[in-house]
C-alpha positions as CSV (number, residue, x, y, z in Angstrom):
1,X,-10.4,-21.7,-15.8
2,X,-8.5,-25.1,-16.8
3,X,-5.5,-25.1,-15.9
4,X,-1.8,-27.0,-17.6
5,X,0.3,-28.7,-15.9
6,X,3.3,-26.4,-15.2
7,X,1.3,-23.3,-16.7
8,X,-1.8,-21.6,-17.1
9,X,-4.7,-21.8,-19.9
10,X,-5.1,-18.6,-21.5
11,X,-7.4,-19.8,-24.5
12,X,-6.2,-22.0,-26.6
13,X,-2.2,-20.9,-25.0
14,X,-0.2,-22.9,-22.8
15,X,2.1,-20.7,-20.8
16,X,4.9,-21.7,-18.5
17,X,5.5,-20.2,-15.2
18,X,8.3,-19.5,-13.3
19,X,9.6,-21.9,-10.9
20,X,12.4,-22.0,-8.3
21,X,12.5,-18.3,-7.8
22,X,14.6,-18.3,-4.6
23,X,12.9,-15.6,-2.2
24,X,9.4,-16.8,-3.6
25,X,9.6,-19.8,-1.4
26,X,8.4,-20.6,1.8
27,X,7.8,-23.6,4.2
28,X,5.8,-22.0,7.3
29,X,1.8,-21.1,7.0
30,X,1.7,-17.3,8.3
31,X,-1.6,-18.4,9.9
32,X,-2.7,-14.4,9.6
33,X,-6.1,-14.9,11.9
34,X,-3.8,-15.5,14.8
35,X,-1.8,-11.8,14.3
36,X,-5.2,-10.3,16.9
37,X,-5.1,-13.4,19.3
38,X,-3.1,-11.8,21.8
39,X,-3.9,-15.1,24.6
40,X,-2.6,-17.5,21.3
41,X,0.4,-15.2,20.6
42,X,1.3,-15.1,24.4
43,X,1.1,-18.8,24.8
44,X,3.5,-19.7,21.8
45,X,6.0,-16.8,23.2
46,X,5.7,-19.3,26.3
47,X,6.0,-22.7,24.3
48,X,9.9,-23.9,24.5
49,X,9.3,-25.4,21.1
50,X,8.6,-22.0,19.4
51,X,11.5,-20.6,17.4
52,X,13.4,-17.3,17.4
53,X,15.4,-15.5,15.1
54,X,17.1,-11.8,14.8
55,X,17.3,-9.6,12.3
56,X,19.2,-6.1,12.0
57,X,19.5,-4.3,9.1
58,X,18.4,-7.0,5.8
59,X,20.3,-9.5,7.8
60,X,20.3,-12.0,10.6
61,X,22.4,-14.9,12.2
62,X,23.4,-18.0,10.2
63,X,25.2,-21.3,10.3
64,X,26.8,-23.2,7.9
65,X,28.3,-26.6,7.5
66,X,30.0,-28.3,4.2
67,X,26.3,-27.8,1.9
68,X,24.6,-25.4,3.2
69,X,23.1,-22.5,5.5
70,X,20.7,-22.2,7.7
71,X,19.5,-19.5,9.8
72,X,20.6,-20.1,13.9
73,X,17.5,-20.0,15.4
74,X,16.8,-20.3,19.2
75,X,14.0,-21.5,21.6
76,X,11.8,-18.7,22.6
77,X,12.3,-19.7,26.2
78,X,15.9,-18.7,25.9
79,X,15.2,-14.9,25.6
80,X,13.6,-12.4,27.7
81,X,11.2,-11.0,24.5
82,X,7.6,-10.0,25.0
83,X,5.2,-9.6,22.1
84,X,6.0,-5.9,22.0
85,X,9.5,-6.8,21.1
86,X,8.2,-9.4,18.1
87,X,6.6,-10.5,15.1
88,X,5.1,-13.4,14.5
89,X,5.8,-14.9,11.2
90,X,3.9,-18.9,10.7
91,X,3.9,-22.4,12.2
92,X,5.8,-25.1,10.2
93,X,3.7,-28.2,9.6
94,X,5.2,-29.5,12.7
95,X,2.7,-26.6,14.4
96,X,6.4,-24.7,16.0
97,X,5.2,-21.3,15.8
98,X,8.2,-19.2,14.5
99,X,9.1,-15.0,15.0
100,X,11.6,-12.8,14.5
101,X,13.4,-10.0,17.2
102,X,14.3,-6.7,15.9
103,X,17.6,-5.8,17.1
104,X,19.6,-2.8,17.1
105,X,23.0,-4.4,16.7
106,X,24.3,-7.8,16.1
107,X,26.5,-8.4,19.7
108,X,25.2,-10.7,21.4
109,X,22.9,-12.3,19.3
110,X,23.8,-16.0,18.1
111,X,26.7,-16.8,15.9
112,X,29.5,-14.5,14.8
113,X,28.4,-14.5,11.4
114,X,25.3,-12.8,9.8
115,X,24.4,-13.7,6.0
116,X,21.5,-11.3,4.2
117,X,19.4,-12.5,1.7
118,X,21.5,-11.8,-1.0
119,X,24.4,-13.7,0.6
120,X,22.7,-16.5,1.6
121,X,19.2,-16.4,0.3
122,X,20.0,-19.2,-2.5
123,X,21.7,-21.6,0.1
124,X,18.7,-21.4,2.9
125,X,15.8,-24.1,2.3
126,X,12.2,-23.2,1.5
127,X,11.2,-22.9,5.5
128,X,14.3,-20.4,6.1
129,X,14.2,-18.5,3.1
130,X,10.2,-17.8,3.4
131,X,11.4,-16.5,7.4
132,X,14.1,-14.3,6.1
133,X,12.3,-12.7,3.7
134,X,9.5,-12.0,5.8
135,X,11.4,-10.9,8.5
136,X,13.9,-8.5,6.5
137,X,10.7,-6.9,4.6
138,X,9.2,-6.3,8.4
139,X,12.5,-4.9,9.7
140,X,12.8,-2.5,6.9
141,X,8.9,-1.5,7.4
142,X,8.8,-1.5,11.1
143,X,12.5,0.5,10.9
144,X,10.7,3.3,8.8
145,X,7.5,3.8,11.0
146,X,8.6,4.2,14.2
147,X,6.7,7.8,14.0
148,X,3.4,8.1,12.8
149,X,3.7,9.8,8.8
150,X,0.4,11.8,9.3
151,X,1.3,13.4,12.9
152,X,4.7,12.7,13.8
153,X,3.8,10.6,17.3
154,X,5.7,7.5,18.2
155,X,4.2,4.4,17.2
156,X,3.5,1.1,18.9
157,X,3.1,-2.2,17.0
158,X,0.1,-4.3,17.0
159,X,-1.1,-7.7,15.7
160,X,1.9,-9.3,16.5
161,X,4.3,-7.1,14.6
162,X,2.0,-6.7,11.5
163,X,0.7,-3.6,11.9
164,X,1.6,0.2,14.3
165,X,-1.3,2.6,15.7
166,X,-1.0,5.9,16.7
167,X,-1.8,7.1,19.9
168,X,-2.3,10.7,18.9
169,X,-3.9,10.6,15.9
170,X,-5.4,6.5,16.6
171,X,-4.5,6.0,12.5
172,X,-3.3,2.5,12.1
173,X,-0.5,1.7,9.8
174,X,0.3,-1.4,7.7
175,X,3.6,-2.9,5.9
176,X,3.5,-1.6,2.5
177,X,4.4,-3.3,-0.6
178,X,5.6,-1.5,-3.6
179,X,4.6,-3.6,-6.9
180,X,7.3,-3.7,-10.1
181,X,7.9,-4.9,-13.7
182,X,10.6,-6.7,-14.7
183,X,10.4,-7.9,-18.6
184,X,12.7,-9.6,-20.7
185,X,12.1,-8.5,-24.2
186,X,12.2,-10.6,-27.4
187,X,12.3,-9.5,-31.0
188,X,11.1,-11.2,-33.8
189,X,14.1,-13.0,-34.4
190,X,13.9,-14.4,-31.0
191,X,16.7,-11.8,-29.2
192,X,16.3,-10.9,-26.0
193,X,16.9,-7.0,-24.9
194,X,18.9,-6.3,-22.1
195,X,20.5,-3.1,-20.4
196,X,22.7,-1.6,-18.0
197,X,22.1,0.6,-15.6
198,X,24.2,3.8,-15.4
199,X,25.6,2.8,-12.0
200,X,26.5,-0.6,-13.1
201,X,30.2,-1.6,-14.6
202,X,30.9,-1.9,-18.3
203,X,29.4,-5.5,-18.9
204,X,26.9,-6.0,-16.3
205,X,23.5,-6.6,-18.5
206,X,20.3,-7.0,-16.7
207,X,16.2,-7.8,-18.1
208,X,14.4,-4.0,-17.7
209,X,12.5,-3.0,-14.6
210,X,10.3,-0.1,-13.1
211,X,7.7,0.5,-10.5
212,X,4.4,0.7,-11.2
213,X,2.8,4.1,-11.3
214,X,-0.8,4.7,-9.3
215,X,-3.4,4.2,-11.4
216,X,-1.7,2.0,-13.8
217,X,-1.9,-1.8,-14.9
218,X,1.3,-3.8,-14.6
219,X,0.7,-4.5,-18.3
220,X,0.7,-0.9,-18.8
221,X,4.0,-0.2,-16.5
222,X,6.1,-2.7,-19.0
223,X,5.0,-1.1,-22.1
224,X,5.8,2.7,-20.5
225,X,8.9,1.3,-18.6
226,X,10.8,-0.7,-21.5
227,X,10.0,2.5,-24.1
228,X,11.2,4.6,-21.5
229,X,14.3,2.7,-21.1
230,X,14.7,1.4,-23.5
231,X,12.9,3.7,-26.9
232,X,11.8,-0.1,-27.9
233,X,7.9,-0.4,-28.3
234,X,5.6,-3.5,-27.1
235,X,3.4,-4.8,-28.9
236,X,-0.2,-3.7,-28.6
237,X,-2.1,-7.7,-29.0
238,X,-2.7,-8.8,-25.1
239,X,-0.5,-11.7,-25.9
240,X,2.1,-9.8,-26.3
241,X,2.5,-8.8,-22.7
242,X,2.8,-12.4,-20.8
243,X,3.0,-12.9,-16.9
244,X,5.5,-15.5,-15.6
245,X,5.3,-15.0,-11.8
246,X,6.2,-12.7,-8.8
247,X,8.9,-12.9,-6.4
248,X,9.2,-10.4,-3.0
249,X,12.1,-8.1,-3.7
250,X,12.7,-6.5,0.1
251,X,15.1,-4.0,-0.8
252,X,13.1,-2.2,0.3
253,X,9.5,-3.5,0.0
254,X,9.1,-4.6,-3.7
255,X,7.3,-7.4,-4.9
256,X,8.9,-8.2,-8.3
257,X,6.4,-9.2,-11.3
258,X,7.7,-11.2,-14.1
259,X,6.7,-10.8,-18.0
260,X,8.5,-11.9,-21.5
261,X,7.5,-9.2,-24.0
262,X,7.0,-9.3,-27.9
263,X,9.1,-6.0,-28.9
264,X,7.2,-4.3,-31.9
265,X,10.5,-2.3,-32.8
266,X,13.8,-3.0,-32.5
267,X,15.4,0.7,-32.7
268,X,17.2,1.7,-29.4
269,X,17.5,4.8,-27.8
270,X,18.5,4.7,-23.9
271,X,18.3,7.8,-21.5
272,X,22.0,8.1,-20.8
273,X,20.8,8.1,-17.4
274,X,19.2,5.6,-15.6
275,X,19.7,2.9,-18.4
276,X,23.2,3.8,-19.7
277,X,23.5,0.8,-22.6
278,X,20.9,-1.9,-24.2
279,X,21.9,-4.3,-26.3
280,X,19.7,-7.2,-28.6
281,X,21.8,-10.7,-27.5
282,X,21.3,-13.7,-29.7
283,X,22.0,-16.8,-27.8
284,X,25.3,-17.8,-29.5
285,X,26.0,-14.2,-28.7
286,X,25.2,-14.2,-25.3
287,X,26.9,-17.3,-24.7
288,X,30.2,-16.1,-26.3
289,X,30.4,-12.9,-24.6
290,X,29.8,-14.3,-21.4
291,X,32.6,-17.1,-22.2
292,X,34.8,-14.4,-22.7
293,X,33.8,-12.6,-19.3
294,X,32.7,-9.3,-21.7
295,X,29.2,-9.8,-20.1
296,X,27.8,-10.2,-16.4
297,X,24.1,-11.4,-15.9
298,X,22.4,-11.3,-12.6
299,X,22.6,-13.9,-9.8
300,X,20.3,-17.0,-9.2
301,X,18.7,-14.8,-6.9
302,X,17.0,-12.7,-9.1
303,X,14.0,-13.2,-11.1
304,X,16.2,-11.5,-13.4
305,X,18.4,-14.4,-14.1
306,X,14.9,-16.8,-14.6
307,X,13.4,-14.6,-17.3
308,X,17.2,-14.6,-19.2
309,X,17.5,-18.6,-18.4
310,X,13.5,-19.4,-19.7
311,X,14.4,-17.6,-23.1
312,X,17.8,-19.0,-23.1
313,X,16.3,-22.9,-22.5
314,X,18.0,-23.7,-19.9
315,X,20.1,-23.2,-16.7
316,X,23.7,-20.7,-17.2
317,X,26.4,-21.5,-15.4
318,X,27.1,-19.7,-11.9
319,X,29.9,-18.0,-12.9
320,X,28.4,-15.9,-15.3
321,X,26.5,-13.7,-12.4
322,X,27.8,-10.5,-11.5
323,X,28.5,-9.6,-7.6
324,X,25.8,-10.6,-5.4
325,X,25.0,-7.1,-3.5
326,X,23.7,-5.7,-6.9
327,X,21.0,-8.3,-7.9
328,X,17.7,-7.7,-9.2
């Protein structure tokens, strides 16, 4: 298949992608063959030039100086951690091998201050970002496993922190990732649809979002989601439904898959519950509400905010974003 500058052919259709999705990037090659070389893993735990970070609950160490943050990593050699202790994560281009310790509290552990990735995740570069959000999806796996789901026995990690086996039943557990729709809807007069959630303050608007069920397309999950959310109905044409990207959403263990959708009725009807308002925005009427601080849209962050900015045209200004701790 051709493909466009910026986009992908589908037929005779150009379509942009996504770009600059914050926790899509990454600087390090995760080099997965080397997870089973236990002699390879062994000697970079031994190589002074091998990095190490911490991680406790969605969040690890951080410096910062006038522009920006970075994570405080450490040599390898400056800690007492053994592969048990570990996961491996990817070497840089430089060939440093790079992992992340799992820690049960944050004393002791580099700097005072620990940033998660919805803190700092828009400030790191592409190498730290791409470590935190591996390392914060592994936590939050590793953190859920430590007994085995089909017998209850304590688990013990393998392959360099990417997988746990059982040694009463021998089953063999893997991270898990949990794929979701997120859509921004647009009308035929060119409005996108967006909603709030019934947790959310009065004004906080968001693009519509839902996992997707077994045995289900993604295509089909953001027809079912947005009419369940919303009551509005996607069009049936396959060019209706158009894929802009993915980002990894660790909060838990999501990975987040962008679409613009062609609504083929406009009529709303929200549950009351989970979606508590949706609203049709015109630009001019997006712009002025948010101008007059009536409406909050999600973070840079969030993929959220880059389906709302590619139908908009353009970047929005930073502080029209809600809080950080509630992005999607």
């Amino acid at each position: 298949m051709a493909r466009a500058r910026g986009g992908v052919w589908l037929g005779s259709l150009t379509v942009a992608m996504l770009d600059t999705l914050m926790l899509a990037r990454s600087g390090v090659d995760r080099v997965a063959e080397r997870r089973s070389d236990a002699e390879w893993i062994s000697a970079r735990l031994a190589d002074p030039a091998s990095r190490l970070m911490s991680v406790n609950d969605g969040a690890a160490p951080v410096v910062r100086d006038a522009q920006q943050v970075a994570l405080a990593l450490r040599s390898v050699a400056d800690s007492e951690v053994t592969a048990e202790d570990v996961a491996f994560l990817g070497v840089d281009d430089d060939d440093v091998a790079y992992f992340v310790e799992h820690v049960a509290d944050r004393e002791g552990h580099g700097p005072a201050e620990w940033g998660s990735l919805r803190d700092v995740g828009s400030g790191l570069d592409d190498r730290d970002a791409g470590l935190l959000v591996t390392a914060v999806a592994l936590d939050n796996w590793r953190r859920g496993h430590g007994r085995c789901p089909r017998c209850g026995a304590l688990t013990l990690a393998r392959q360099a922190g990417w997988s746990r086996t059982c040694p009463s039943c021998e089953a063999l557990h893997f991270p898990r990732t949990d794929p979701a729709v997120i859509v921004l809807v647009r009308d035929d007069d060119d409005r996108a649809l967006l909603g709030r959630q019934g947790r959310w303050q009065e004004g906080w608007f968001s693009t519509l979002a839902g996992f997707v069920d077994p045995g289900e397309s993604a295509e089909a999950a953001v027809r079912r989601e947005v009419h369940e959310e919303s009551g509005v109905v996607i069009g049936s044409h396959p060019d209706d439904v158009e894929y802009l990207g993915s980002q990894p959403w660790p909060f838990p263990a999501s990975l987040m898959l962008g679409y613009h959708a062609r609504a083929a009725s406009t009529d709303i009807v929200v549950d009351g519950e989970e979606i508590a308002q949706a609203r049709w925005f015109s630009r001019a009427e997006l712009i002025a509400e948010c101008e007059a601080g009536a409406v909050r849209l999600p973070p840079d962050i969030s993929i959220a905010r880059r389906l709302i900015e590619r139908w908009y045209g353009g970047e929005l200004p930073g502080d029209w974003s809600r809080p950080l701790g509630v992005a999607r």
